[in-house]
C-alpha positions in Angstrom: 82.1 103.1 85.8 85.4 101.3 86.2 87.0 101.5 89.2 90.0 104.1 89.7 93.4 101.7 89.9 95.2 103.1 93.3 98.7 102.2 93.7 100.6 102.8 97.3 104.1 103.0 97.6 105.5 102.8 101.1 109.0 101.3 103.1 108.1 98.0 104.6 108.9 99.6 107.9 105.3 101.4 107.5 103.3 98.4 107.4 101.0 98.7 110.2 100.5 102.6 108.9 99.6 101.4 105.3 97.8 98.3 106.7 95.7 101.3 108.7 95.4 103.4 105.8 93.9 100.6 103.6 91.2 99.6 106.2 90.1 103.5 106.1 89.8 102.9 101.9 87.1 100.4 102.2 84.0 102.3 101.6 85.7 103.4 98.5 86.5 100.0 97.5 83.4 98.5 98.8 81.2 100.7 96.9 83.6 99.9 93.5 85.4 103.3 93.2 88.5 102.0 94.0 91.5 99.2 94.1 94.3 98.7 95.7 97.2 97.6 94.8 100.4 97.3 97.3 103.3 94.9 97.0 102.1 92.3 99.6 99.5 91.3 96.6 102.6 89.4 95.3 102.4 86.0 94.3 105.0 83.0 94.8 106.7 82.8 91.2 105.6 86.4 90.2 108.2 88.4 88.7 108.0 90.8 91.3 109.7 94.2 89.9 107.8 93.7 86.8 104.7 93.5 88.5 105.4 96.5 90.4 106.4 98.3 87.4 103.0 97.3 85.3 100.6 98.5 88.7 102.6 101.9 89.3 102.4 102.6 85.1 98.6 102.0 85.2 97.7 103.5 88.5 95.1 106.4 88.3 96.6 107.0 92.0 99.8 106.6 93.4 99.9 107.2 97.0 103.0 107.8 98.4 103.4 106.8 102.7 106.4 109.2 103.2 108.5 108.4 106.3 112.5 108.3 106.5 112.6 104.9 105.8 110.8 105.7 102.3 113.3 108.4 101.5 116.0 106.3 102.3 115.0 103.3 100.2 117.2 102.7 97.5 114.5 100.9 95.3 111.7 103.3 96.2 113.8 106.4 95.0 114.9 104.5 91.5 112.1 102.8 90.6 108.6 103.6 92.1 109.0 107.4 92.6 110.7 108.5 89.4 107.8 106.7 87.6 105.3 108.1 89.6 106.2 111.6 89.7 106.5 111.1 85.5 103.4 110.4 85.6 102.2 113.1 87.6 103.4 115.8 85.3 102.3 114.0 82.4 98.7 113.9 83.6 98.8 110.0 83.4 98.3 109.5 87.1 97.4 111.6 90.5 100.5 111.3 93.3 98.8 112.2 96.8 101.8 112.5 99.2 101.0 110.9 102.4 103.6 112.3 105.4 103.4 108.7 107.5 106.2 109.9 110.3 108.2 113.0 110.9 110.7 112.9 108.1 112.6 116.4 105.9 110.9 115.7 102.6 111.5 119.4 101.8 114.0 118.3 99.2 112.1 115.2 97.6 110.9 115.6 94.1 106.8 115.5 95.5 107.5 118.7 97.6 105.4 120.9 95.6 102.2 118.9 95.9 99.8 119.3 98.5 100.5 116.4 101.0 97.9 114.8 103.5 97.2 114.8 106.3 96.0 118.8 106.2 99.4 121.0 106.8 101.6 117.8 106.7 101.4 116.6 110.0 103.1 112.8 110.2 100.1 110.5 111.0 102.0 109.4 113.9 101.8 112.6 115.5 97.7 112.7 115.4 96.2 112.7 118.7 93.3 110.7 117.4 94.4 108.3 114.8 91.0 107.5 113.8 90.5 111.0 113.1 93.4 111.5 110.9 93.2 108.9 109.1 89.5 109.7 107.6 90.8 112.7 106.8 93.1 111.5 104.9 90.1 108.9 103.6 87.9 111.6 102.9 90.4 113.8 100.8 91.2 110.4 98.8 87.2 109.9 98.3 87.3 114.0 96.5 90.0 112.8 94.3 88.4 109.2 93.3 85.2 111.6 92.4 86.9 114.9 90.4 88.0 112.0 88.4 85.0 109.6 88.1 83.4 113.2 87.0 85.9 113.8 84.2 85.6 110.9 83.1 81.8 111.0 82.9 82.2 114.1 80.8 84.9 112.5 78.9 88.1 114.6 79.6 
């Protein structure tokens, strides 16, 4: 079984809490469920919005780090989410919401879908990070296998 293609979509400002995130992925990518792909993968030379474009259209994933800084990025809003939330509603691709800081997302196109962590608490407001973040791990791992199992039973 392939692994499932994960795409994350975050503001720059949310490094450190995507660089975080990623670490708490690696059992799924050690153990060939999943890979990443974020925009730091980037080479010199590489046409970068094309790139971007051709990992968010063949994601299985998209994981979106929500935070103020994401809502408010212009490129984000016309390129990565509009994609990703076509894709969604086509059935092409899975969009996990991930609430990285204390933002009003009530009005954002991914409202509807259930958000992580549990009840949408930013991750910045966990009392234990480590905690919250394999949470959020775990409830990616759940997804990675309801799809591994469709596709075993080729739906």
């Amino acid at each position: 079984m392939s692994a499932l293609k994960v795409f994350i979509s975050y503001a720059h400002e949310d490094e450190q809490i995507k660089n975080q995130l990623d670490k708490f992925l690696i059992t799924l990518k050690r153990s060939n469920k999943i890979e990443v792909w974020q925009d730091r993968q980037i080479m010199a030379g590489d046409v970068w919005d094309d790139l971007i474009k051709q990992e968010l259209t063949t994601a299985d994933i998209i994981i979106l780090l929500v935070s103020i800084d994401f809502i408010a990025s212009d490129y984000i809003w016309r390129n990565e989410l509009e994609i990703a939330m076509q894709r969604h509603e086509a059935g092409t691709a899975r969009v996990i919401p991930v609430i990285a800081r204390a933002c009003d997302w009530s009005g954002m196109p991914f409202r509807k879908l259930q958000a992580l962590p549990t009840g949408g608490i930013p991750i910045e407001n966990a009392i234990n990070s480590d905690q919250v973040y394999t949470e959020i791990s775990k409830s990616i791992r759940e997804v990675v296998d309801y799809y591994n199992q469709k596709k075993e039973k080729g739906v």
